[in-house]
C-alpha positions in Angstrom: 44.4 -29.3 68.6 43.8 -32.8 66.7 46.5 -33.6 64.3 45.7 -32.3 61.1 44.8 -35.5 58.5 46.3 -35.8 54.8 43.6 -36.3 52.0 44.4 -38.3 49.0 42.9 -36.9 45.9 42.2 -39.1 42.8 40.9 -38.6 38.9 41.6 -40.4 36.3 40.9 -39.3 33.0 38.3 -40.6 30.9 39.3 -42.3 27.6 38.3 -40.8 24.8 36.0 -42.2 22.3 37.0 -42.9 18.8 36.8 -39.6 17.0 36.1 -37.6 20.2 37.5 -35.3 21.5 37.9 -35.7 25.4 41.1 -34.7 27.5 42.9 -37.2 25.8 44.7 -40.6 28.0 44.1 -42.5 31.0 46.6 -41.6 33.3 46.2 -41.2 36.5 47.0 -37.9 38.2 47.3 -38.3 42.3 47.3 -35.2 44.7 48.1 -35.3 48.5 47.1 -32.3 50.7 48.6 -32.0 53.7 48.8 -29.6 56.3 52.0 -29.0 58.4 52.8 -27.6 61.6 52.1 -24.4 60.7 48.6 -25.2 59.3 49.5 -25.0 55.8 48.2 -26.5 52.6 51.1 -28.2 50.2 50.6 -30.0 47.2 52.5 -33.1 46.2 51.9 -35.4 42.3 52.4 -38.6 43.0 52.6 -40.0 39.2 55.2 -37.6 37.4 54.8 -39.7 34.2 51.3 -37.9 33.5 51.8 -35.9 30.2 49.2 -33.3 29.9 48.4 -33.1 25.9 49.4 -36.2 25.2 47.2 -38.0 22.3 45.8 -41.1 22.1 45.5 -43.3 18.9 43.4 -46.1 19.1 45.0 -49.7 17.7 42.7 -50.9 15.0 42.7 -54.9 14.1 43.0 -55.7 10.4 43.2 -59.0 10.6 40.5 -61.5 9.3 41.2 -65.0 10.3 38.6 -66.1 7.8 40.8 -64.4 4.7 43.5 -66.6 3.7 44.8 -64.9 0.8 48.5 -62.9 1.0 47.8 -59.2 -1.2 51.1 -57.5 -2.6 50.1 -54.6 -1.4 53.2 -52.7 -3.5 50.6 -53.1 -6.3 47.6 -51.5 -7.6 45.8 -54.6 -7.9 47.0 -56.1 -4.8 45.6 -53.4 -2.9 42.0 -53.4 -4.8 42.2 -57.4 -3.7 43.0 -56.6 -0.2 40.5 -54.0 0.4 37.7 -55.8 -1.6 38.2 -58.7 1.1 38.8 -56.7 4.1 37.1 -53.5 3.6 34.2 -54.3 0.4 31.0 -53.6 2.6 32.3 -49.8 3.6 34.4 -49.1 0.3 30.9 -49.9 -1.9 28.6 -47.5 0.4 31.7 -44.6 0.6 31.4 -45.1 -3.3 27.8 -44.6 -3.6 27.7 -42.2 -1.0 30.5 -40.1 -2.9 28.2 -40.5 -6.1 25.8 -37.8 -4.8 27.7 -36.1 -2.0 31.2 -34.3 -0.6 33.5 -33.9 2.3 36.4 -32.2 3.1 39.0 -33.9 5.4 42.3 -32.1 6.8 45.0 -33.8 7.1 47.2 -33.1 10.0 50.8 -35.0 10.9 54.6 -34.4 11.3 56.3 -34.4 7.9 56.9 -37.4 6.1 53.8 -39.2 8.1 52.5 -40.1 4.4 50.0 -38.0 4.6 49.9 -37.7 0.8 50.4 -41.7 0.4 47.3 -42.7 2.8 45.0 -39.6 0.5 46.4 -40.9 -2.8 45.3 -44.5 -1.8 41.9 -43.4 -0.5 41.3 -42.0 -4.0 42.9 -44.9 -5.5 40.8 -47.4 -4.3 37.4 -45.2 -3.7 37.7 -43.6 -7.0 39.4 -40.8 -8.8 36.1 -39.3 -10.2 35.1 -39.4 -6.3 38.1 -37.8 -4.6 41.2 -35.9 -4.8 44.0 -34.5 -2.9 46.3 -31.2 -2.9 49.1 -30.0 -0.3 48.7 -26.1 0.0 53.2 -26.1 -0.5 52.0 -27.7 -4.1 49.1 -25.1 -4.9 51.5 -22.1 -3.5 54.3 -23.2 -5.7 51.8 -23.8 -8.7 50.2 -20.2 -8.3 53.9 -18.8 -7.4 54.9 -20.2 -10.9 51.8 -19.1 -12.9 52.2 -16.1 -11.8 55.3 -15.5 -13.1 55.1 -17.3 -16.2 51.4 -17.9 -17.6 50.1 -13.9 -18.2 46.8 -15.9 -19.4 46.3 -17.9 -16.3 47.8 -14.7 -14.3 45.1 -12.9 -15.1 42.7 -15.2 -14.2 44.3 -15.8 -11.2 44.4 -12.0 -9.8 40.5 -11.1 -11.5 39.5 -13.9 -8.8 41.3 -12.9 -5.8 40.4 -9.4 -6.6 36.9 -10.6 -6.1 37.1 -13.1 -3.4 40.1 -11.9 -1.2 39.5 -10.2 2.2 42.2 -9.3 4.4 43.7 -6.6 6.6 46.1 -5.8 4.0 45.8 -5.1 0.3 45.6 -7.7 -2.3 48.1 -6.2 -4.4 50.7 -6.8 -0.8 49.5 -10.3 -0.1 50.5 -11.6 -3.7 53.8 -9.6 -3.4 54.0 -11.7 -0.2 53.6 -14.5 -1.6 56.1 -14.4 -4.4 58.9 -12.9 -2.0 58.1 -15.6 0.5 61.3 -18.3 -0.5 63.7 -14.8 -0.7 62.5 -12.4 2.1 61.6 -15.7 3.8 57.9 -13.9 4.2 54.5 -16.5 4.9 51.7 -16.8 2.7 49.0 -14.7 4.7 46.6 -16.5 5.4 43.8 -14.5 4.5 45.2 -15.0 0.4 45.8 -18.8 1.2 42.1 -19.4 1.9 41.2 -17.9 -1.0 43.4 -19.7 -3.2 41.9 -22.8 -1.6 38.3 -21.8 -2.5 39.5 -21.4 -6.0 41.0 -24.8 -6.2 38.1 -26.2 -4.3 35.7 -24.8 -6.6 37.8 -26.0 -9.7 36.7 -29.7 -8.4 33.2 -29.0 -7.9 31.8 -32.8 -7.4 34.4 -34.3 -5.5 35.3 -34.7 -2.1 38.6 -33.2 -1.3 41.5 -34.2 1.2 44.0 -30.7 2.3 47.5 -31.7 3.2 48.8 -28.9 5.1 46.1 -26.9 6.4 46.1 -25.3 8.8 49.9 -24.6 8.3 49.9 -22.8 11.9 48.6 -22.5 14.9 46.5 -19.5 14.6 45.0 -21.3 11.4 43.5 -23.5 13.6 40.4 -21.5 14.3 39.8 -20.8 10.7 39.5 -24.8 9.9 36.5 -24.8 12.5 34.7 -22.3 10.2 36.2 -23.4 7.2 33.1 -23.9 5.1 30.9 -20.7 6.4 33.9 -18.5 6.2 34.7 -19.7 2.4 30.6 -19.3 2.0 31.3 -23.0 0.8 29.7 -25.8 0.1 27.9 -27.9 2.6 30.1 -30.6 3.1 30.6 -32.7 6.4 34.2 -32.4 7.7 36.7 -33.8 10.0 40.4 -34.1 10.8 42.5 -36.8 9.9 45.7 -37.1 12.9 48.0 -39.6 11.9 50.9 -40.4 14.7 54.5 -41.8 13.4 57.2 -42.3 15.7 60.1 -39.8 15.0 62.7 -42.8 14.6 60.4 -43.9 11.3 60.6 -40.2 10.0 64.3 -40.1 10.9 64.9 -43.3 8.7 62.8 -42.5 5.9 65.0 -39.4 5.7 68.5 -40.4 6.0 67.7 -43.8 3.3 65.5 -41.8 0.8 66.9 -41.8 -2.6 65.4 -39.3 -5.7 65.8 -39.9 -9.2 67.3 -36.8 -10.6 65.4 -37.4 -13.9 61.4 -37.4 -12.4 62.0 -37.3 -8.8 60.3 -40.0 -8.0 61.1 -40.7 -4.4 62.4 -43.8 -3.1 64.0 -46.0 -0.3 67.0 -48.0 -0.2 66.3 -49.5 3.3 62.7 -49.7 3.2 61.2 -49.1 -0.4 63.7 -50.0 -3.3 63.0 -50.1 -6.9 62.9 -53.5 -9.1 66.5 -52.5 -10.2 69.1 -53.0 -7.8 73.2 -52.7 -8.8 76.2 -52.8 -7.0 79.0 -50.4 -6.6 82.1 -52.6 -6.7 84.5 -49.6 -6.3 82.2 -48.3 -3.3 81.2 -51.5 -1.5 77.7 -50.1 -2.1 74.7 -51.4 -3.2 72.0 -48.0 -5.5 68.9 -48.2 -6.7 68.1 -47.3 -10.5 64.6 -45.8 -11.4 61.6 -48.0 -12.2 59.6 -45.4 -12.3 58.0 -46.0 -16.5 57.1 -42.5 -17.3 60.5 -41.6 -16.4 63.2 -41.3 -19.2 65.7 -42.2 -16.9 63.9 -45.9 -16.5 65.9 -48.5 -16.0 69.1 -46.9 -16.3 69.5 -43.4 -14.0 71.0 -43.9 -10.7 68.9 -42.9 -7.9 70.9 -40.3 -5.4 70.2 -38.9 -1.8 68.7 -35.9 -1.2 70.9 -32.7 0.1 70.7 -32.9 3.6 68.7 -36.0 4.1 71.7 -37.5 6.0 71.3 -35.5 8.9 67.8 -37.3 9.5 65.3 -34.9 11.8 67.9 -32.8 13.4 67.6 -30.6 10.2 63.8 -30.6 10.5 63.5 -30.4 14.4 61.6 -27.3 14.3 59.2 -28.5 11.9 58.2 -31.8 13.8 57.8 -29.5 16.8 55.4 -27.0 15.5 53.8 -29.9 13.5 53.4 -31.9 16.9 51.8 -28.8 18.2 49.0 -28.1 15.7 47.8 -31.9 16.1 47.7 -31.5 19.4 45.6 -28.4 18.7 43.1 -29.9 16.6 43.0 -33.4 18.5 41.4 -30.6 21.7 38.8 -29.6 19.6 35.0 -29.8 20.0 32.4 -30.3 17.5 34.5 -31.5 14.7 35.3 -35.3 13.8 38.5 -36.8 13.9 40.4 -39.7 11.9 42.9 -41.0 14.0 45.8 -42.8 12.4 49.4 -44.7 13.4 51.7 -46.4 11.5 53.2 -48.3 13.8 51.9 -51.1 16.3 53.7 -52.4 19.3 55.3 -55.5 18.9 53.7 -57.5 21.9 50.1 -56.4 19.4 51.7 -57.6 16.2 48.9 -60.5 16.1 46.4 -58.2 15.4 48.3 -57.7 11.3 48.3 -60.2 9.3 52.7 -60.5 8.7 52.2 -58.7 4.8 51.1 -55.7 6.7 53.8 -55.0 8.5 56.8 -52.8 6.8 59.6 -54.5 5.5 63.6 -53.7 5.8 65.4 -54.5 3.0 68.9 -55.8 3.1 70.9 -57.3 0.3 74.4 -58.8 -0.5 76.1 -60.2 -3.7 76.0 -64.1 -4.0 79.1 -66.1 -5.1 77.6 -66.1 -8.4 77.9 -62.1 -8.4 73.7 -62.0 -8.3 72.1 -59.5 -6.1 69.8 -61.2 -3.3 67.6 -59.0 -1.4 67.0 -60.2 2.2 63.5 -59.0 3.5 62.5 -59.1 7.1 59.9 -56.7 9.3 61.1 -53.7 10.2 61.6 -53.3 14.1 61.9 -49.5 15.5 61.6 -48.0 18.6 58.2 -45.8 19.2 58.3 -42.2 20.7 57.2 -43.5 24.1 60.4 -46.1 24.1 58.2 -49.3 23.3 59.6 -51.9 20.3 57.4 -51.6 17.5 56.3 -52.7 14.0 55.9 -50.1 11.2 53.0 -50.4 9.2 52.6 -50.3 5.0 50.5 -47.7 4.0 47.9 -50.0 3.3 46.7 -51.5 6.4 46.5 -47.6 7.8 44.0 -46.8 4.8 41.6 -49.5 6.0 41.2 -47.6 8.8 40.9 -44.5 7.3 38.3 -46.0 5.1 36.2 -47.7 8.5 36.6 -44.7 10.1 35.3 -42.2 7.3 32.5 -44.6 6.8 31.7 -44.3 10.3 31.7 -40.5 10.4 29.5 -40.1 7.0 27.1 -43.0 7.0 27.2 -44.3 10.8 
């Protein structure tokens, strides 16, 4: 009998096109078959690095060598400079686009990915008569409060979800739900949640919207596909938007985040102070006092940690986890767009930012003249896959959101 030959098996998977949404990476899986003495078949993986699921974020380029000009892009009117020069062409055709028509984008991402800040800058610089946000925590806890306080609004409230609300239980059960939900630690059901979208939706008739938090779970997933014909909503083109942050930026956002007790304006001693800045001789320590100048406390309340922000992501573990998941779930899906966002950009790829892009860490120390200075140099961390990286201000992340979206509605 001839000696049985090995075969050498190899595919490599395709890489997926921006917004598409083929098996996502390019590593390259190897199988051996082999048969041994006794005629049999074994199967050995030669690359045990391959990570089935794992998603790719494409690194888009922001930097114009022909634009000169350094934006603050902690400003208002910094940023309208900075996307006027890099981003004019797409930000005028999204406006007049948005004049006459809507979309509705989900955002999807771990906690703390900024989902909120990249939305809020979208409708900053493309318009607030164009486009607004809301996180379904924010309209539960609104309706969760009305409810219980506003017998006006309450009314109005339950009249509607009498009308629109289908489920498998009653109405009367699912509201009950929902205000037990923080004390019998009972979920929204999802059936109420959609309706309670529609009725927010349909409160902002003419613009387009961006959903922070839905779907919330993984069996939500499915309903995002149908969104629109199962709301019997308005015709909008929709898409995802994924955005990908390292766990080690999450972790220090968390453990350096400061709140003013006052407004709770949220803010960061290592990576987003205020303009006030003292020093706790007693301490050794250096606070931050609240600029914020709607905010009776500006200027003069100290800024203080949140409970249980010292313990970084281990508090939060379960939350990345499931998080990780339903972007994973979404990034698999056919027949839908997707916006695909990171924050972060390897070192070795830093050249593609112009040096104001990239996130600053603040340091700071008391001169022999007892002044405060504030030392200011780019923020290195270490990405999810191991590799040295640059974090990325909000800003550079919304231009491409805004190139992508303009791809997706006007080609």
């Amino acid at each position: 009998m001839p000696a049985p030959v090995a075969q050498r098996i190899e595919y490599r998977f395709p890489k997926p096109a921006v917004g598409g949404s083929n098996p996502p990476g390019s590593t390259t899986l190897l199988l051996s078959l082999k048969s041994n003495n006794k005629q049999k078949l074994t199967v050995e993986i030669f690359s045990p690095s391959i990570r089935i699921g794992r998603m790719d974020f494409p690194l888009y380029s922001t930097k114009d060598i022909k634009i000169k000009e350094k934006f603050n892009l902690n400003t208002p009117l910094g940023r309208k400079k900075y996307f006027a020069a890099k981003a004019g062409k797409e930000v005028a055709e999204l406006k007049e686009y948005l004049d006459n028509n809507t979309f509705i984008g989900f955002m999807l991402a771990k906690k703390m990915a900024g989902k909120g800040t990249y939305s809020k800058i979208f409708e900053e610089i493309i318009g607030t008569s164009r486009v607004y946000q809301f996180s379904i925590g924010d309209l539960i806890r609104k309706v969760h409060q009305t409810l219980e306080s506003d017998q006006e609004e309450k009314s109005k409230i339950l009249e509607y979800i009498n009308r629109k609300y289908r489920g498998y239980i009653s109405d009367k059960t699912a509201i009950e739900a929902l205000l037990n939900r923080s004390t019998e630690k009972v979920s929204v059901p999802t059936e109420l949640l959609l309706a309670l979208v529609k009725r927010e939706i349909e409160s902002k008739p003419r613009k387009a919207v961006f959903i922070d938090g839905f779907p919330r779970t993984l069996d939500q997933v499915s309903y995002s596909l149908y969104f629109r014909e199962i709301m019997n909503l308005r015709d909008d083109p929709d898409f995802f938007v994924l955005i990908d942050i390292p766990e080690s930026v999450i972790d220090a956002r968390l453990k350096s985040r400061v709140i003013c007790p006052v407004c709770n304006t949220s803010r960061n001693t290592r990576l987003l102070p205020t303009q006030f800045i003292k020093y706790d001789k007693a301490q050794g320590d250096f606070y931050l006092i609240c600029d914020n100048p709607e905010c009776n406390g500006y200027g003069k309340e100290k800024m203080i940690p949140k409970e249980g922000d010292d313990l970084g992501i281990k508090a939060i573990k379960p939350r990345l986890e499931m998080d990780g998941e339903l972007m994973e779930q979404a990034y698999q899906l056919h027949g839908i767009p997707k916006v695909l966002l990171r924050n972060h950009v390897p070192i070795e790829e830093s050249n593609k930012f112009d040096s104001y892009e990239l996130t600053p860490e603040y340091s700071y120390e008391v001169t022999k003249s007892g002044k405060i200075k504030i030392n200011e140099t780019p923020w290195t961390i270490i990405d999810d896959d191991g590799i040295e990286s640059h974090s990325l201000l909000a800003a550079p992340v919304v231009l491409s959101m805004i190139r992508q979206i303009h791809k997706i509605l006007l080609g």
